[in-house]
C-alpha positions in Angstrom: 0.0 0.0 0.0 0.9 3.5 -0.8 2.4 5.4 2.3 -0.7 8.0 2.3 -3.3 8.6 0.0 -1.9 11.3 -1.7 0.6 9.3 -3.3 -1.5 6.6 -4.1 -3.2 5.1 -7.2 -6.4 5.7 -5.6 -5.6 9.7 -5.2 -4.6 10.2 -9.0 -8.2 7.8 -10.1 -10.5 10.4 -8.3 -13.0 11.6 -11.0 -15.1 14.4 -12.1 -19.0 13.8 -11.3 -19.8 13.8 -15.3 -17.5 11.5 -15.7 -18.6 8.9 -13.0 -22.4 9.4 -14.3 -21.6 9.0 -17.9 -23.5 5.6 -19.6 -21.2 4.0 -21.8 -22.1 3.9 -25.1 -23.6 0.4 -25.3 -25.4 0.1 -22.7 -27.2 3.9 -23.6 -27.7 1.7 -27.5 -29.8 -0.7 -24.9 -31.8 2.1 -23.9 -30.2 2.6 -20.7 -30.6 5.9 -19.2 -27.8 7.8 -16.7 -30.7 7.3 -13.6 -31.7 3.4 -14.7 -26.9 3.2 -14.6 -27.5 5.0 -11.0 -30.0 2.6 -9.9 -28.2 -1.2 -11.8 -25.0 0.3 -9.2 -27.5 0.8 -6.4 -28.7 -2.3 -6.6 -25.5 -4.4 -7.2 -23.9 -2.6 -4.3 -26.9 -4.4 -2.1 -26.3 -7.2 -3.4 -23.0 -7.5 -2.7 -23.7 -6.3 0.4 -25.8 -9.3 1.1 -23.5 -12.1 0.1 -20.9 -10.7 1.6 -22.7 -11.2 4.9 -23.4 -14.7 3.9 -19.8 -15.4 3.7 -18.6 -12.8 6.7 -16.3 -10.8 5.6 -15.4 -7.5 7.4 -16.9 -4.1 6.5 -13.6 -3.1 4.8 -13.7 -6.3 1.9 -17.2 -5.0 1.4 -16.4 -0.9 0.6 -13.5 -2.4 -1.5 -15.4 -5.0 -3.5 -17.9 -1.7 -3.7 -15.2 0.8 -4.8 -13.8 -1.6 -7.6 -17.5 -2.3 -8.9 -18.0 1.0 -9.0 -14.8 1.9 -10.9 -15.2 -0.8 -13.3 -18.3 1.3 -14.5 -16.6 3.9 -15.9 -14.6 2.4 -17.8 -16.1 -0.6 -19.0 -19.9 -0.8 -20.1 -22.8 -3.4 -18.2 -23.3 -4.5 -21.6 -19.9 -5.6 -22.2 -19.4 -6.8 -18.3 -22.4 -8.6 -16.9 -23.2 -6.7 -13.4 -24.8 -10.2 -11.8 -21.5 -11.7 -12.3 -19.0 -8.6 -11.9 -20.7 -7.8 -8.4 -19.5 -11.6 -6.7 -16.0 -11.4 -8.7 -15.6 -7.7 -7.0 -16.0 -9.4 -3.4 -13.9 -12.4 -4.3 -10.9 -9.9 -5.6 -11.5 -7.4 -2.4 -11.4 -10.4 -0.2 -8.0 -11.3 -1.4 -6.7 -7.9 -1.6 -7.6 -7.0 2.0 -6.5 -10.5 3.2 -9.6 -11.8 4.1 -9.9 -14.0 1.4 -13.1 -15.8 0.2 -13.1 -19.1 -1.8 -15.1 -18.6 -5.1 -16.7 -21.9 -4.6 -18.1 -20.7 -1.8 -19.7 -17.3 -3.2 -21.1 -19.7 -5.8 -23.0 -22.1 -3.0 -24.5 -18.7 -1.4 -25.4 -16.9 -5.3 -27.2 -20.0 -5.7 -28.9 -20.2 -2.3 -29.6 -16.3 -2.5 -31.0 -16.2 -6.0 -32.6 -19.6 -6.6 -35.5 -18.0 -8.4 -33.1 -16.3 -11.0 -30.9 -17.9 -13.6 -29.3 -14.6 -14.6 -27.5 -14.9 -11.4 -26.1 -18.2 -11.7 -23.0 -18.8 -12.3 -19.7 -21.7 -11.9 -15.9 -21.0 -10.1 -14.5 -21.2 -13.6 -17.0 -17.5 -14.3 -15.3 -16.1 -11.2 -11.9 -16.8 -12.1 -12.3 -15.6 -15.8 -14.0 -12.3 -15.0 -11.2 -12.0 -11.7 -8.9 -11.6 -14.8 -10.4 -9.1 -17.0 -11.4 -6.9 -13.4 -8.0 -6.6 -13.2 -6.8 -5.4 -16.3 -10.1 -2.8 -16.4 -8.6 -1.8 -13.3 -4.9 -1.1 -14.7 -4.1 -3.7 -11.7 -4.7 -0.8 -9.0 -5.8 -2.2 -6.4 -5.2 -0.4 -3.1 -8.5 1.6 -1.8 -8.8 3.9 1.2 -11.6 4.4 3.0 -13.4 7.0 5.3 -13.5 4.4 7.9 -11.4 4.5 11.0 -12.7 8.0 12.7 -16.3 6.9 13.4 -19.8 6.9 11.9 -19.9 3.9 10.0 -23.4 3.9 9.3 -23.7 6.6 7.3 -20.1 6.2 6.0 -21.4 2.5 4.7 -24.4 4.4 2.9 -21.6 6.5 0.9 -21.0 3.7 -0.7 -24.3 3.4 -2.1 -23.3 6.4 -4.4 -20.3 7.2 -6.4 -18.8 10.0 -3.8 -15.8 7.3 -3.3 -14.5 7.8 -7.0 -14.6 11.6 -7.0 -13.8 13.0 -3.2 -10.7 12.1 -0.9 -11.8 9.6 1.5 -10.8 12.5 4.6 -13.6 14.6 2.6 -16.0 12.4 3.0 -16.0 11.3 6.8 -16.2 15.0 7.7 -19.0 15.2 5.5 -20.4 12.3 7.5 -19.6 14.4 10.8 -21.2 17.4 9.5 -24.3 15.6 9.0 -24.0 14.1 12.5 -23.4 17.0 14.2 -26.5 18.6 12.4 -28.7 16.1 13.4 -27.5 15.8 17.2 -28.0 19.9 17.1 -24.1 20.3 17.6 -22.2 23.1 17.5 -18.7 22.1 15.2 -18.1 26.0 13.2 -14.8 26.1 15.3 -13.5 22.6 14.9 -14.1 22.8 11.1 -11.8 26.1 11.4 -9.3 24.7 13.0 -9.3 22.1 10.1 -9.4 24.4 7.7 -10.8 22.2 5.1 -12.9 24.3 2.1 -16.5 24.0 3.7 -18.3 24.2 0.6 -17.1 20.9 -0.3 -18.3 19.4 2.7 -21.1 21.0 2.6 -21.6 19.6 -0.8 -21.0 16.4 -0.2 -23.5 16.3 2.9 -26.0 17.4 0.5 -25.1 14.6 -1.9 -25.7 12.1 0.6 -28.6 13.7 2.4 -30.7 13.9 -1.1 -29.8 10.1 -2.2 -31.8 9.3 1.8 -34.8 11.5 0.4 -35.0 10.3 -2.9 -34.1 6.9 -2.9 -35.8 5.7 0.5 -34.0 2.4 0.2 -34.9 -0.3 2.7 -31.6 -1.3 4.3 -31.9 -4.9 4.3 -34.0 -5.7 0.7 -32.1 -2.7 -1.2 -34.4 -1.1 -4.1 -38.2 -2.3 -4.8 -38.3 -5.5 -7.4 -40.5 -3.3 -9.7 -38.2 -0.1 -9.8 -35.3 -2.5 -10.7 -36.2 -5.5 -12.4 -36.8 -3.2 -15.5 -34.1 -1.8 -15.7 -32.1 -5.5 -15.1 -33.7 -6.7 -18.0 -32.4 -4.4 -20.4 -29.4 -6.0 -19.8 -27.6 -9.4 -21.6 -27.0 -12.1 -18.9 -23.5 -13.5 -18.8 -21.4 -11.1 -20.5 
């Protein structure tokens, strides 16, 4: 791992907002629109969300597996790379890279167990293992991810990665704008911390708003993720084992 973040791979990535929302060209030739891409990653970051507490893992595998998912979007399209198989391969990689490490038979076993109504879902070791390979090429082989763990407020810091704010802000950037929004909400006074920080607050301020909209207009249960009927849809659009 780099020796800070602001020598690291993950530092140099960060991207502009356009850039992170832009649909790749085939999957827009689908008929997929830039809310319908929002709501695919929304979904997929649930679901590997779920199976990664099927196999246990710690919080950390899960915002990595996240992070990587949600990088591969912006370079490669859903049509090209299959999300129902890209989410599981994300987990399997992230468990490896953080050292926690997952056995691919095993994420098959729980895929199967989770999503036994859906064939689009199902898939063998030997899928795993092939898209592990071309994850890591779309992702230059950069694999080191920092987080805005550490400093507190998981909760909310967890729902961050239910948007994209992890490929466009510094990971320091975004825990204070998870403090901000505590402090709001428990009616606490921080103007003079912030000061002494002397971080830009517009950007925090930004970013606070970012996450406080996606609560109001997503109003996503935490355990069953988006409604079947706002996503299935959009899930269809898409070729199964790509």
């Amino acid at each position: 791992m780099a020796a800070n973040f602001w020598t690291s791979s993950h530092c140099k990535q960060l991207l502009d907002q356009e850039d992170v929302d832009k649909v790749p060209q085939a999957d827009s030739d689908r008929g997929i629109t830039p809310e319908e891409f929002r709501l695919v990653k929304i979904h997929m970051s649930f679901h590997i969300w779920r199976l990664a507490q099927q196999v246990k893992v710690r919080q950390r595998v899960i915002a990595t597996a996240v992070t990587y998912f949600r990088r591969v979007y912006t370079r490669k399209s859903m049509t090209e790379y299959d999300p129902r198989l890209v989410a599981p391969t994300c987990l399997y990689l992230a468990s490896k890279v953080e050292e926690s490490t997952v056995q691919a038979r095993l994420l098959v076993f729980y895929i199967k167990k989770m999503c036994a109504s859906d064939e689009k879902y199902r898939f063998e070791i030997k899928d795993i293992l092939e898209m592990e390979m071309k994850l890591l090429e779309a992702l230059d082989y950069y694999l080191v991810v920092y987080h805005p763990y550490r400093p507190l407020l998981q909760g909310i810091v967890n729902d961050t990665y239910k948007m994209d704010l992890i490929l466009i802000h510094p990971p320091y950037m975004i825990a204070l704008a998870c403090i901000y929004i505590a402090s709001v909400l428990k009616d606490k006074d921080t103007t003079l911390w912030f000061e002494e920080l002397r971080v830009d607050m517009n950007i925090v301020k930004n970013i606070s708003m970012e996450i406080l909209d996606f609560y109001d207009t997503y109003k996503i249960d935490p355990q069953r993720g988006l409604p079947e009927d706002k996503i299935a849809p959009v899930m269809n659009k898409l070729p199964s084992k790509a």
